[in-house]
C-alpha angles and dihedrals in degrees: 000000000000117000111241122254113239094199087051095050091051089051082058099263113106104193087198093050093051093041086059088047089054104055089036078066090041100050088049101056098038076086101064102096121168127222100280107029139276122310093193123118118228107251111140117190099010132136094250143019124239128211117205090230102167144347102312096347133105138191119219123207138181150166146202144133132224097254127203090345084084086065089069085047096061093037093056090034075232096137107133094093097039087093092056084068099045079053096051102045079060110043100037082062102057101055089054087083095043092266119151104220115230104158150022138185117197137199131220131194125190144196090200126005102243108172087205099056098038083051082058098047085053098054082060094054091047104050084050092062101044088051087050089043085243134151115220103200090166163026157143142253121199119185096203103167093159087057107029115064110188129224089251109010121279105014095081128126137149113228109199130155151208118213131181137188147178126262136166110233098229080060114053108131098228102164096241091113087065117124143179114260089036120124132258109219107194127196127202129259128221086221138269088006094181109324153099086004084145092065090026090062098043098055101044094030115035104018095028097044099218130158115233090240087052112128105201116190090253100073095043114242086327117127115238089249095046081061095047103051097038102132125251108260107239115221107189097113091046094050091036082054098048097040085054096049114102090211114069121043109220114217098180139353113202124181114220114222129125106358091051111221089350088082082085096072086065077079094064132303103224093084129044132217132223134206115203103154103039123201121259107284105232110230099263099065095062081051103048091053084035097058101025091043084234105164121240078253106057088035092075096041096065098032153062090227098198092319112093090155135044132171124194105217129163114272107255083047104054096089081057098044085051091047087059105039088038083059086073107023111029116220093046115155157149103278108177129308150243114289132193085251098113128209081007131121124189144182117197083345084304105136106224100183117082 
């Protein structure tokens, strides 16, 4: 389990909290079992499920929202990306498990039904799919006034999605063929993506004091809400091309969101990993600790920090690995690897875990 953040509880979002709430949920539905037994592959802690549908073949399925990011969109007005992200939450965690996307439903809810915003929500969405190769045949739209309080009023709504792919069964990329001594391939990130805007937003906005059109010399001549609302990269034709590629053996995909570089002991905790050559740091990020006195530590346990993306390859393939990935996302590399350390996760030989 993550340690919790101090700066983001005291932001309101308490990651231990929110760990216990998770297995509670957990522990509950473990009991729903249908006639006939479970389909479902065994695969805890992963980015994505996976159903047993047919002989050898699986059907992925996951689902997420966009979160608080969607704040800084009603209060801009600035909503028509904001379903590239509820695409990409989804999408970059199916492929985790070697899953090819092919749909996704989504579900809006809404504080007032305006035809003209929802249209912009959609061409989000739709730009999103076409970016993850996706169909989208469905969805829902929910006017909820009494639950959803806009920023302002009543412009509120929630944005979250269901995505689903296809995976053969002798396939599936579970992490269990990691190894120490194998490579950590990480690709960048375009910022935030969708994650840690509670703590992001505290510390620009309220204790920094900043205007949403400031331009502070971090983020290079780009506004604060330029770097708040930049979309989630989406990474499913880089990891599709890499997962089909017969020279590099993937031993694990993670997909880096709230929990910063941690998210790599989903793979498996009997081994560590180590980051040694850390990605560019885009410019928020500095502004965020400089402005919300959030220490290096606890920086990388809430966020991406420049790395969306990361493959765990064996060593003398991880070049390859980068070409290939790098073919899609620039700045791709080889940022650390895999160590005997096991359940630990380090940046420069700093724990960020507990």
């Amino acid at each position: 389990m993550r340690g919790m953040s101090e700066a983001y509880a005291a932001a309101g979002v308490d990651t231990d909290e929110a760990d216990k709430a998770v297995a509670a949920i957990v522990g509950e539905l473990k009991a729903a079992k249908p006639d006939g037994g479970s389909r479902v592959v065994p695969l805890p802690g992963h980015y994505a499920s996976v159903l047993k549908i047919a002989p050898g073949l699986g059907l992925a399925i996951a689902t997420d929202g966009v979160g608080s990011k969607l704040v800084v969109a009603e209060q801009t007005g600035r909503i028509d990306t904001v379903g590239i992200d509820c695409v990409a939450m989804n999408v970059n965690d199916l492929v985790c498990v070697g899953a090819e996307p092919i749909a996704m439903v989504d579900y809006i809810a809404v504080e007032q039904s305006d035809p003209e915003r929802l249209g912009l929500i959609a061409k989000g969405i739709a730009e999103g799919a076409r970016q993850a190769n996706i169909e989208v045949p469905g969805g829902e739209v929910a006017v909820l006034p009494e639950l959803i309080k806009g920023h302002p009023t009543p412009t509120g709504f929630d944005l979250c999605g269901a995505a689903v792919g296809t995976v053969a069964l002798d396939k599936i990329i579970t992490g269990d063929k990691i190894a120490a001594g194998d490579a950590l391939v990480g690709v960048p990130s375009s910022g935030l993506h969708s994650n840690g805007y509670t703590l992001a937003r505290r510390a620009l906005l309220e204790q920094g004091g900043l205007a949403l059109d400031a331009t502070p010399e971090e983020l290079g001549g780009a506004s604060v809400v330029d770097a708040l609302l930049e979309p989630t990269l989406i990474y499913v034709r880089a990891a599709l091309a890499l997962i089909e590629s017969d020279e590099v053996d993937i031993h694990g995909l993670a997909h880096i969101t709230g929990g910063g570089v941690a998210n790599l002991l989903r793979l498996g905790q009997d081994v560590g990993y180590a980051i040694d050559a850390p990605l560019p740091v885009p410019g928020i990020f500095p502004l965020i600790q400089r402005l919300g006195n959030v220490t290096e530590r606890e920086m990388w346990e809430v966020f991406n920090m420049g790395c969306g993306f990361v493959a765990t390859v064996p060593a003398e393939q991880a070049e390859r690995a980068a070409e290939i990935l790098g073919e899609f996302h620039p700045g791709t590399a080889v940022i650390g690897q895999v160590t005997a350390d096991a359940g630990a996760a380090t940046v420069r030989g700093q724990s960020i875990l507990g």
